[in-house]
C-alpha positions in Angstrom: 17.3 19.9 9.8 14.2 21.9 8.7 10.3 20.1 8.2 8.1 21.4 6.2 4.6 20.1 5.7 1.8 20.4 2.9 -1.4 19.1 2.3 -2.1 18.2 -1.3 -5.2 16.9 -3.3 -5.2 14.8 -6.5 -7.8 13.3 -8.6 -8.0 9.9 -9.7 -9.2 8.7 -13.1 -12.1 7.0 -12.3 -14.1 7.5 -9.3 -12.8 4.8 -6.7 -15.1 2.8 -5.1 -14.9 -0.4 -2.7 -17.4 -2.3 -1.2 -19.8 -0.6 1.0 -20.4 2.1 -1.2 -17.1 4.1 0.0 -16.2 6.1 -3.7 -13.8 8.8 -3.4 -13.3 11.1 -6.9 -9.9 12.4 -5.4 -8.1 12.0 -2.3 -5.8 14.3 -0.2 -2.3 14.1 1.0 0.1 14.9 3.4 3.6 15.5 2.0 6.6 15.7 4.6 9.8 18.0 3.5 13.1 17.2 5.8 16.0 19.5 4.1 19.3 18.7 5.9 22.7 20.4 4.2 21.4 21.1 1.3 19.4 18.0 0.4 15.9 17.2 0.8 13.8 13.8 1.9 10.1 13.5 0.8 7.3 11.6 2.7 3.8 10.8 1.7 0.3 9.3 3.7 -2.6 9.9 2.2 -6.2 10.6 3.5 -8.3 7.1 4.3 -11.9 7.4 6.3 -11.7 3.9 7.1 -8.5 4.9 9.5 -9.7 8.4 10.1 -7.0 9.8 9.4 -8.0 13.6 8.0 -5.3 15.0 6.0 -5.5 18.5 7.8 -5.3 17.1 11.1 -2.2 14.6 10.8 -0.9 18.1 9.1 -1.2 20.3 12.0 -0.1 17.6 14.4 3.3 17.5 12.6 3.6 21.3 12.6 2.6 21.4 16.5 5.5 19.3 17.0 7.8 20.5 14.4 10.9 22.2 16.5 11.1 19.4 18.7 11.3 17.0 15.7 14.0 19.1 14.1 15.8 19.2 17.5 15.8 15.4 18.1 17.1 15.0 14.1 19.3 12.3 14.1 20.8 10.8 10.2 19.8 7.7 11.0 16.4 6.6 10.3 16.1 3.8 12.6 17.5 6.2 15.5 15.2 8.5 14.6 12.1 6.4 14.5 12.2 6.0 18.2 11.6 9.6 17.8 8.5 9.7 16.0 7.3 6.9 17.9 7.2 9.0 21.1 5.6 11.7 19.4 2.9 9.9 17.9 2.6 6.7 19.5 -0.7 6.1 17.9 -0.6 7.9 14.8 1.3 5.5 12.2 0.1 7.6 9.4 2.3 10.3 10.6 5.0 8.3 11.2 4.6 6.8 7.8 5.4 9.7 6.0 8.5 11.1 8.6 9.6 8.1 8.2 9.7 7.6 4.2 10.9 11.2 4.6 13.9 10.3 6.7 14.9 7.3 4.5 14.8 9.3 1.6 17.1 12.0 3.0 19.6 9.5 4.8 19.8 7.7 1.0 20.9 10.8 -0.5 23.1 11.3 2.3 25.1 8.3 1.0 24.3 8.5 -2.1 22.4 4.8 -2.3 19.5 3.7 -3.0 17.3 2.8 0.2 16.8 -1.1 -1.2 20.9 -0.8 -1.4 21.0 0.5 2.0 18.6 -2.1 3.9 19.4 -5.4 1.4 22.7 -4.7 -0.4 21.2 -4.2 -4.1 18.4 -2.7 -6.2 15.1 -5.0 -6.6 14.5 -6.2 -10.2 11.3 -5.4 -12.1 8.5 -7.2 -10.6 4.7 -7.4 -11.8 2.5 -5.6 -10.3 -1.4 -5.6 -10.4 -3.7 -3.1 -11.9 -6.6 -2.7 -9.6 -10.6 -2.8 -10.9 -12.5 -0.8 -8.4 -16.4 -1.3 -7.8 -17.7 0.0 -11.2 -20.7 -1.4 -14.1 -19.6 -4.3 -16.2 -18.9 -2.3 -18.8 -16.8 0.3 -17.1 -14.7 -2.8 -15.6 -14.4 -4.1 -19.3 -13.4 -0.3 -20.4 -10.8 -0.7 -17.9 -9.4 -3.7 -18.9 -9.2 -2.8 -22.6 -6.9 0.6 -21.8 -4.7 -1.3 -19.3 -4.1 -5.1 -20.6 -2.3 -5.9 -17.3 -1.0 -9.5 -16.6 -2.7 -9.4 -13.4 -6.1 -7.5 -11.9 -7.2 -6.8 -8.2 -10.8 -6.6 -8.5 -12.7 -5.5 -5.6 -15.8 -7.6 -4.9 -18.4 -7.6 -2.0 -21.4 -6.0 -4.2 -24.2 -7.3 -5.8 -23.9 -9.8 -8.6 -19.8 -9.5 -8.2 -19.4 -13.2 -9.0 -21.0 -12.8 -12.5 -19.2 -9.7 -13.3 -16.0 -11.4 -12.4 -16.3 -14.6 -14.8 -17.9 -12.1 -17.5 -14.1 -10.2 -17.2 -12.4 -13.7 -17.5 -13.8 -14.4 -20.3 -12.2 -11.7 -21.9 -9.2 -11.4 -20.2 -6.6 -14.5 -19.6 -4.6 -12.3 -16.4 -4.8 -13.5 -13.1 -7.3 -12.2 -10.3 -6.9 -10.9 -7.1 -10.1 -10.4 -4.9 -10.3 -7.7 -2.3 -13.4 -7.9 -0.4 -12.1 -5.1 2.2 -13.9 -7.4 5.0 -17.5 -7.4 3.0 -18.5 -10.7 3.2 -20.1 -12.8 5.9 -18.8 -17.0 5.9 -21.6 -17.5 4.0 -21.4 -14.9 1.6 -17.5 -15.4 0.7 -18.6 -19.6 0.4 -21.0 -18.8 -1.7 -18.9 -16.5 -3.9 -15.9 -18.6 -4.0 -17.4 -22.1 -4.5 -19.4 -20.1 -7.6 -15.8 -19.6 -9.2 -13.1 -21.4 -10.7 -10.0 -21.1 -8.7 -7.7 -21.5 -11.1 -6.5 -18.5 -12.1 -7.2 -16.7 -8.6 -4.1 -15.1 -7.0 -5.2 -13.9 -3.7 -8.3 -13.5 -1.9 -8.0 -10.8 0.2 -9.8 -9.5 3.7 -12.8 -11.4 3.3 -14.3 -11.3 6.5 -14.1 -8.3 8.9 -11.0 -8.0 10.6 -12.1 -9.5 14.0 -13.6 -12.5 12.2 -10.7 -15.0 13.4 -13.5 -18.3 14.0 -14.7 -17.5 10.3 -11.8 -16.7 8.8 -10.5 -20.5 10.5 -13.6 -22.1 8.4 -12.3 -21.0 5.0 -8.7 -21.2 5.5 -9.5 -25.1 6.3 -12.3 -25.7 3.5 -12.0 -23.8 0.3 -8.7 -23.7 -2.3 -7.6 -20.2 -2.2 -5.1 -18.1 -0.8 -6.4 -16.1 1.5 -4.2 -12.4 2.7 -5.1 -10.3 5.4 -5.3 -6.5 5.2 -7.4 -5.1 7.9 -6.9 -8.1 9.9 -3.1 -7.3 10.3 -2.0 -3.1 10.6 1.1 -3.1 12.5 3.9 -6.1 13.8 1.7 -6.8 16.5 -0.6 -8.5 14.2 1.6 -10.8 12.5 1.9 -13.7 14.7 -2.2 -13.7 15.0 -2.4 -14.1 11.1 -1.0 -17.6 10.9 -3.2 -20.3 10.8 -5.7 -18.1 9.8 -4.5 -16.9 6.5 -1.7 -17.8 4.3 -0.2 -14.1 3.9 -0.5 -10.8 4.9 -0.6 -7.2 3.1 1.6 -4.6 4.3 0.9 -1.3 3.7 3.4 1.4 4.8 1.0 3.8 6.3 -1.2 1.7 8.4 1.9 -0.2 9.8 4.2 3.2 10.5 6.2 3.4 7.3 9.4 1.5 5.9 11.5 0.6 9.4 8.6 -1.0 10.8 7.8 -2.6 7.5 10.9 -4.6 6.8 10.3 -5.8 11.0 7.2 -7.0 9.8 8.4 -9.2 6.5 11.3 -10.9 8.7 8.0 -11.9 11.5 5.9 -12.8 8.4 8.6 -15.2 7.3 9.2 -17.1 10.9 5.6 -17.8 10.5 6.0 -19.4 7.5 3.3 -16.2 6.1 3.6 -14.8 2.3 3.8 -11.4 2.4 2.4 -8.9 -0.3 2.8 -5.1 -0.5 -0.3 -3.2 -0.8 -0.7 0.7 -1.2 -3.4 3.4 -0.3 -3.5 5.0 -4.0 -0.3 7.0 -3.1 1.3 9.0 -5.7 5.1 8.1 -7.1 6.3 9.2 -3.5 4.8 6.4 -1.3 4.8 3.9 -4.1 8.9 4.2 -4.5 8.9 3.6 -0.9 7.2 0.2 -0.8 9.0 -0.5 -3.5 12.7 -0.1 -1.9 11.5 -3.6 -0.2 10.1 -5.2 -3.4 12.6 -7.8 -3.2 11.7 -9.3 -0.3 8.3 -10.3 -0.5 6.4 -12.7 -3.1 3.2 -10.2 -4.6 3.1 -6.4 -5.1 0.2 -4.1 -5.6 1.7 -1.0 -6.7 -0.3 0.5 -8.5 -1.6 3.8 -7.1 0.3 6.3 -9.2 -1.6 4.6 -12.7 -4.8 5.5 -10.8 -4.2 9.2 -10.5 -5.1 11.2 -13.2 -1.3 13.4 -11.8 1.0 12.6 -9.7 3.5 14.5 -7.1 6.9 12.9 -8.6 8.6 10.6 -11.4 11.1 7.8 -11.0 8.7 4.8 -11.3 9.0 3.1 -14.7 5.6 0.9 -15.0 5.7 -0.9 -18.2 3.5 -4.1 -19.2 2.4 -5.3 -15.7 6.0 -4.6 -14.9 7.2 -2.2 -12.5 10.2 -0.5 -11.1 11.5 2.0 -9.1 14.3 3.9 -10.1 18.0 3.1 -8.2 18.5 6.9 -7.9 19.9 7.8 -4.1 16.6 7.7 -1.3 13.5 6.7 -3.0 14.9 7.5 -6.2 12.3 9.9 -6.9 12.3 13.6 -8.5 9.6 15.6 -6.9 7.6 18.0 -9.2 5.1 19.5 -7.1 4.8 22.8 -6.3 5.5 22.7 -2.3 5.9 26.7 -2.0 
């Protein structure tokens, strides 16, 4: 088995901001390679400050340790995990994207889809969102008008984000989900959330920082929402913390180690009696098919990253409506169109 590794940059379609003033105009990748007898497996983490996890660094930390990855090869992903575990023991954005890599390859191996492989069939369709980042009123409405989506994350935690939202209601009969990306003080998310209707609010995600547990206890008990955690729960660890504190958690491929210990952390989600939504770091068609392999499973996607790129690395995701789908092709089901030279 041969690795090869790339760092890639793509620009996104409108400049992507969150709360705290974090906007990014394009974002950088790493893209993992694994050729083994004549087929190839394709990985994908991208580049998020909030982790710090620089694109050129988790590159060169792969390449340092590239001959004894390709000497400890093993088909199997799981087998091989244990692998990349003791190589990077805390860098789950490189596993990540070995990982996605090594499913992708064993798929094509047998010629199956990875959902097949870890479920016994292919996912349906399901809806995903069609996220809103931090933007003017009128940029938000622009938004809204291209992409008529049947449901919208909308990140809040700025000023005057409670009027913006029921100004975009008004126009718009989708759901909402709100991602506050740990913005708000108690006060601040009360204030918000008893200012809207909740009716017609999906999630309410992160709204406290992540440590914020006796907060977090306060609005689970007294306000009508669902509340998800994001930052609050990273890796299987987290899991068991979450209950009682929120009614779900969002997994997110990268910040958890990639798809093995993913599907570990549904079947722990579900023991505690958690929903469970899939979330994404604005990964091109490579990561997204990934997360989607384990679309069946769990009750809310956000898939959206490759509709926020203005290009994208591959093809094999049909999004059409609200709907989306990733195709049953072997691996991820993915064609890669990149030039990785």
């Amino acid at each position: 088995m041969q690795i090869d590794v790339f760092v890639k940059r793509l620009p996104f379609v409108y400049p992507f901001t969150i709360s705290g003033g974090r906007t990014k105009n394009e974002q950088a990748a790493v893209l993992i390679r694994m050729n083994h007898q004549g087929l190839s497996g394709f990985g994908e983490v991208c580049e998020i400050t909030y982790y710090q996890t620089e694109a050129a660094v988790m590159a060169q930390k792969v390449l340092t340790l590239k001959k004894i990855i390709e000497e400890r090869f093993t088909i199997h992903p799981k087998d091989f995990y244990i692998v990349f575990e003791e190589l990077f023991p805390n860098d789950p954005f490189i596993r990540c994207a070995l990982d996605m890599a090594a499913w992708d390859l064993y798929g094509k191996t047998l010629s199956r889809s990875v959902a097949d492989i870890l479920y016994g069939s292919d996912p349906e369709r399901v809806i995903t969102d069609y996220t809103l980042g931090i933007d003017s009123l009128e940029v938000m409405q622009q938004k809204i008008n291209k992409k008529p989506w049947p449901v919208y994350k909308m990140k809040v935690g700025f000023e005057g984000d409670s009027s913006t939202l029921n100004a975009l209601r008004i126009m718009s009969n989708a759901k909402f989900r709100l991602d506050a990306n740990g913005a708000w003080s108690v006060n601040n998310a009360i204030e918000f959330l008893n200012d809207i209707e909740s009716s017609g609010i999906e999630i309410v995600e992160q709204p406290l920082s992540k440590g914020n547990y006796e907060g977090m206890k306060d609005l689970f008990q007294i306000l009508p929402f669902q509340f998800f955690a994001d930052e609050s729960c990273v890796s299987i660890d987290d899991v068991a913390r979450c209950a009682g504190y929120f009614h779900g958690i969002n997994i997110k491929l990268s910040k958890c180690g990639g798809i093995t210990p993913a599907v570990e952390m549904i079947r722990k989600a579900r023991h505690f009696n958690l929903k469970v939504m899939l979330g994404n770091m604005n990964e091109s068609s490579i990561g997204t098919s990934a997360l989607l392999q384990l679309a069946g499973e769990v009750d809310y996607v956000d898939a959206d990253g490759p509709l926020l790129l203005a290009q994208d690395y591959a093809s094999g995701i049909e999004f059409q409506n609200g709907f989306v789908k990733a195709s049953n092709a072997p691996g991820l089901g993915i064609k890669v169109h990149v030039d990785l030279s």
